[in-house]
C-alpha positions as CSV (number, residue, x, y, z in Angstrom):
1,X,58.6,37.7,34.1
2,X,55.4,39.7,33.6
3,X,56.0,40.3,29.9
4,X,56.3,36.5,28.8
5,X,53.6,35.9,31.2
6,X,50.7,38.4,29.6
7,X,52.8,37.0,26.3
8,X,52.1,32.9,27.2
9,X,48.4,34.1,28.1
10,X,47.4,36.5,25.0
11,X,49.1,34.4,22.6
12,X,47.3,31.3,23.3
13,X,43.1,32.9,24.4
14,X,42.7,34.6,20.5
15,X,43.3,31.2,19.1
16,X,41.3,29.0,20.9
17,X,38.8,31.7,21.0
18,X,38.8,31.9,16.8
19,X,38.7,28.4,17.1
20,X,35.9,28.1,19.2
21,X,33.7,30.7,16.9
22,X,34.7,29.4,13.7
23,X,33.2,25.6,15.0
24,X,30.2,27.7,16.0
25,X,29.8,29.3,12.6
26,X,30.2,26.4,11.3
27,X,27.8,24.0,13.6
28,X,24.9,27.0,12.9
29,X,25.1,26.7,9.2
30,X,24.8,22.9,9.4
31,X,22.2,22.9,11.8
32,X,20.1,25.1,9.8
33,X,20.6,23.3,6.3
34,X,18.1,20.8,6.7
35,X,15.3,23.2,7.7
36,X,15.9,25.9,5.2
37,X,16.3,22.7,2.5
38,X,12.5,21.3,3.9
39,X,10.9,24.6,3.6
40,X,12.3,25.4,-0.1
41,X,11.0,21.8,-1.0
42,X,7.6,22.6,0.4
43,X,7.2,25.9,-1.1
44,X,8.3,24.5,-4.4
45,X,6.5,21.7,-4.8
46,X,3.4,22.9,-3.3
47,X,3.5,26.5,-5.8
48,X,4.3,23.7,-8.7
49,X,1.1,21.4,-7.2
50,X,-1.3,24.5,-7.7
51,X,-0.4,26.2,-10.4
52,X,-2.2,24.9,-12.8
53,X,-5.1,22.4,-12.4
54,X,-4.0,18.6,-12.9
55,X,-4.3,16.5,-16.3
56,X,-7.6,15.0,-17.1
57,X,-8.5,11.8,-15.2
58,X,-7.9,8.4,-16.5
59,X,-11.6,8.7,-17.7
60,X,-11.2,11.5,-20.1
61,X,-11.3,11.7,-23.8
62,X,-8.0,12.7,-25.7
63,X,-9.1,15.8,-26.9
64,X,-9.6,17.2,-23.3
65,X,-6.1,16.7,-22.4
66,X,-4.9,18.0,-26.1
67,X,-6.8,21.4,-24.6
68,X,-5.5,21.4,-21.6
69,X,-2.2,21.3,-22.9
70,X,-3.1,23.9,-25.2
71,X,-4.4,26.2,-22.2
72,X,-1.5,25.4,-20.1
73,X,1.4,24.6,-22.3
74,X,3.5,27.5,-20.9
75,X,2.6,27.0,-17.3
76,X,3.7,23.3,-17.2
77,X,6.9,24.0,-18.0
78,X,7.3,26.7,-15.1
79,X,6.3,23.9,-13.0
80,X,8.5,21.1,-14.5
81,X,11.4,24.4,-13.3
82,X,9.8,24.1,-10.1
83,X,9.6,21.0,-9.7
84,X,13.9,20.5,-10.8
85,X,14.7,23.1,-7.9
86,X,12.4,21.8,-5.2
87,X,14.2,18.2,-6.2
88,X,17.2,19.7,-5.1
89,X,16.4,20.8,-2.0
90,X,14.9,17.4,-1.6
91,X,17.8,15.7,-2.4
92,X,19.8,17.7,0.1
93,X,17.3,17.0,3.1
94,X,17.2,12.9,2.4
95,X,21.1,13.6,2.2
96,X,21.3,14.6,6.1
97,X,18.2,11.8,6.9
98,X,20.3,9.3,5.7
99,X,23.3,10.0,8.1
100,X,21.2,10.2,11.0
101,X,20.0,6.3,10.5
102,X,21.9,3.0,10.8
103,X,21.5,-0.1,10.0
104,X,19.0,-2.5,7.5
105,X,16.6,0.4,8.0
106,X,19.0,3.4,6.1
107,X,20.1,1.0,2.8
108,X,15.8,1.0,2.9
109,X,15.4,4.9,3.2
110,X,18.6,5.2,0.4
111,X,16.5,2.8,-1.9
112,X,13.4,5.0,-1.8
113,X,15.1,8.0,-1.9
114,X,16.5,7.5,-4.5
115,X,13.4,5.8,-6.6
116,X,11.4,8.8,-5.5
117,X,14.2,11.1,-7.1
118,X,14.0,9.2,-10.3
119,X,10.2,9.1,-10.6
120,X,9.5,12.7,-10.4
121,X,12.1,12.9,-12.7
122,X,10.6,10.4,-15.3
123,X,7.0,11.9,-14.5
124,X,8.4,15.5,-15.6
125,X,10.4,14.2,-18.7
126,X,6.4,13.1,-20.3
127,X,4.2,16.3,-18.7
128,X,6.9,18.5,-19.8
129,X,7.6,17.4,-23.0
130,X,3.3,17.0,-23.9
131,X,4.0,21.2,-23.6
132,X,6.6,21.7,-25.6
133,X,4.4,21.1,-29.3
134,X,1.1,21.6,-28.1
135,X,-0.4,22.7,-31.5
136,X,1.0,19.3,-33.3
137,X,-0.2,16.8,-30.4
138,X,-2.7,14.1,-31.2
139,X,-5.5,12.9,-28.8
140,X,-4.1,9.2,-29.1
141,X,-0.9,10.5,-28.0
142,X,-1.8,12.5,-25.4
143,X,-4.0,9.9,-24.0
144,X,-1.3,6.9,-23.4
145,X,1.3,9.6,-22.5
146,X,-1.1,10.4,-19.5
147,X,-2.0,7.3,-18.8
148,X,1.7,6.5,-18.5
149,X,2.0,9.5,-15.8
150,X,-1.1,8.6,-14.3
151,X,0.3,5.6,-12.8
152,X,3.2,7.3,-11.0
153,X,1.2,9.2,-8.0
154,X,0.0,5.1,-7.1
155,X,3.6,3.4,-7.1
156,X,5.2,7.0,-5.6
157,X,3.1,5.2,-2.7
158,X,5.7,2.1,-2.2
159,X,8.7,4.6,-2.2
160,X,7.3,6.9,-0.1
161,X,6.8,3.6,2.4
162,X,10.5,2.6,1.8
163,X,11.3,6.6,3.6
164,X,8.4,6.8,5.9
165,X,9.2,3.6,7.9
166,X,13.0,4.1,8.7
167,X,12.0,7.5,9.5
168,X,9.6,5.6,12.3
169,X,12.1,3.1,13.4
170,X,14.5,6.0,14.2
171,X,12.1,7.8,15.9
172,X,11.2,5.3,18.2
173,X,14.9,4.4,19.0
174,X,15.3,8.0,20.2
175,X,17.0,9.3,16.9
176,X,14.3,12.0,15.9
177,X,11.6,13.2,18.1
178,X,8.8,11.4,18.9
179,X,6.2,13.8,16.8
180,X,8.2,13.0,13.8
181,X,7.6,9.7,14.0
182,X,3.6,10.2,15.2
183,X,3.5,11.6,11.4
184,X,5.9,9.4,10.0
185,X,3.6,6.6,11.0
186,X,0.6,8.6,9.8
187,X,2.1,8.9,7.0
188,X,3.1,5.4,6.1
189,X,-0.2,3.7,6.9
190,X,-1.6,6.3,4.8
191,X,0.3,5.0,1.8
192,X,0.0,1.8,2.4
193,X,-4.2,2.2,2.6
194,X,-3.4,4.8,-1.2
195,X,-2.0,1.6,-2.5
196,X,-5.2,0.4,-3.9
197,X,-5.5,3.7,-6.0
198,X,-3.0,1.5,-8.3
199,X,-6.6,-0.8,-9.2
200,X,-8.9,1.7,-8.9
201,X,-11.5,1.8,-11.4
202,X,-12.1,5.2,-13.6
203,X,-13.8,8.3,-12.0
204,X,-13.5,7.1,-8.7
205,X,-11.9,8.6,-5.7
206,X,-9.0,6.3,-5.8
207,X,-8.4,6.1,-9.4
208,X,-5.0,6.3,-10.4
209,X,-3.8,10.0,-9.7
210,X,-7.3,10.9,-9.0
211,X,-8.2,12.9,-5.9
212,X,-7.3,10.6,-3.3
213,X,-3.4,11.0,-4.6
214,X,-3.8,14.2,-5.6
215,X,-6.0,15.7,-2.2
216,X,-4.7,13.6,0.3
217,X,-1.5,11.9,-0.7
218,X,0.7,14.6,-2.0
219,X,-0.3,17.2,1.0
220,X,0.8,14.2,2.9
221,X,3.8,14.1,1.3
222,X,5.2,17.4,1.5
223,X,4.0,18.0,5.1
224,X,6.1,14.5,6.3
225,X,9.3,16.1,4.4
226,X,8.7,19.4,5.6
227,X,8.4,17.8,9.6
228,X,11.7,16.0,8.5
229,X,13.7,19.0,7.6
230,X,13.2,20.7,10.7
231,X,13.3,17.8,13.0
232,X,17.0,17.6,11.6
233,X,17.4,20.7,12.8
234,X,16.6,20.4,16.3
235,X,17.8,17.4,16.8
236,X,21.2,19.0,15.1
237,X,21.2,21.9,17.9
238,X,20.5,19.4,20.8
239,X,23.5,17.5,19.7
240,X,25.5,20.8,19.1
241,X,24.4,21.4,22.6
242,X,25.7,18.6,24.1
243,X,29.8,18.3,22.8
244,X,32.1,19.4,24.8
245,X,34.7,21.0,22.8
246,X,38.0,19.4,23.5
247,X,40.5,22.6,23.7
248,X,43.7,21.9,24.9
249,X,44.4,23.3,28.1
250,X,46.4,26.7,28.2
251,X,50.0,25.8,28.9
252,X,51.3,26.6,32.6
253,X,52.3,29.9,33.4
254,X,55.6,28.6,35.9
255,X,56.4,26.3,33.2
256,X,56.5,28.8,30.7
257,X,58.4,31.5,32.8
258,X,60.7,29.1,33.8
259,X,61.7,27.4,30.2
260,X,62.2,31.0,29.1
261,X,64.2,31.7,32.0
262,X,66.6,28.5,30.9
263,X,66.6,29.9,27.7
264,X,68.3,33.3,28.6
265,X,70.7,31.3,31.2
266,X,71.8,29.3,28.0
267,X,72.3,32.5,25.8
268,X,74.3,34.4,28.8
């Protein structure tokens, strides 16, 4: 009786115990995706937003962004590398966003997560390739292909609405805590009011990718994805927190003794 009883009770503890860990290990590496994914994108994208000082304003001859090229040539392309991994991360971290939200509001956050994707994407294709023939690049040239990249910091501003404001509505139906959506607010009327950087005039502070996108916008923007990855994160472990784990109950010792004790009545 004793034997098959310590036998019913070790064989069936290890496995629900490995069972148990291996939903832990699992649950922890989940939770912690989002957070590790926000801090690489901030790193990234911030060491890529300093490295080298940004193209000459809309106001600028040709010549001065045929030397800056020159100067920098070899630099931009560490950042357009920079800017390809931190992408990533990105696209991991709107990934998990997108499964916490429901409704209208998350086909909205997919639409600008996606556009914001593609236009960094676009925006790295032209400063990228200016670098890669410095020496034969004309000031005509350089010119419109600024120009072109100049006006991608004004309409980033509609995509990063299209994230900001789901992000808000979740918020404020309990989905993510409520200092994510103090900033995701913050951030959305900020981009609304950098809208009009899309018409501002030459040398000004809202010209197009002047020092309002550049100073106030894109800090904006990696500190709102940043808050995003790690308000994932906790809200991950509070809902880790809260399952139950549905083992099934350990079978019943009598039950046990006495179908093996059928058993050997059979075989006698």
């Amino acid at each position: 009786m004793a034997v098959v009883d310590n036998h019913v009770v070790y064989d069936w503890f290890p496995a629900s115990a490995a069972r148990v860990n291996a939903a832990h290990r699992e649950g922890t590496m989940d939770r912690r995706t989002p957070m590790v994914a926000g801090i690489a994108f901030a790193v990234l994208y911030t060491v890529a937003l300093i490295l080298i000082p940004r193209l000459p304003g809309i106001d600028q001859p040709g010549f001065d962004i045929v030397a800056h090229v020159n100067e920098h040539s070899a630099t931009m392309r560490v950042q357009a590398l920079l800017l390809a991994f931190g992408s990533l991360a990105l696209a991991v971290l709107l990934g998990y966003a997108r499964e916490r939200l429901t409704g209208p509001p998350s086909y909205v956050f997919t639409i600008g997560a996606a556009a914001v994707l593609v236009q960094v994407f676009i925006t790295t294709w032209f400063t990228a390739g200016l670098a890669l023939h410095p020496d034969q690049l004309g000031s005509a040239t350089a010119r419109t292909i600024t120009d072109i990249v100049s006006m991608w910091s004004p309409m980033l501003t509609i995509t990063n609405i299209l994230m900001a404001v789901p992000i808000l509505l979740a918020a404020n139906a309990g989905r993510f805590p409520r200092w994510l959506g103090i900033i995701a607010a913050v951030f959305a009327v900020e981009q609304l009011i950098e809208t009009i950087t899309i018409i501002g005039p030459p040398g000004s502070f809202i010209s197009p990718s002047g020092p309002m996108n550049s100073y106030l916008g894109a800090p904006l923007f990696i500190l709102f994805f940043l808050a995003l990855g790690i308000a994932l994160s906790l809200e991950q472990q509070r809902d880790n927190r809260s399952e139950i784990v549905d083992e099934p109950d350990a079978p019943d010792k009598r039950d046990a003794v006495d179908n093996q004790a059928t058993v050997e009545d059979a075989v006698e």
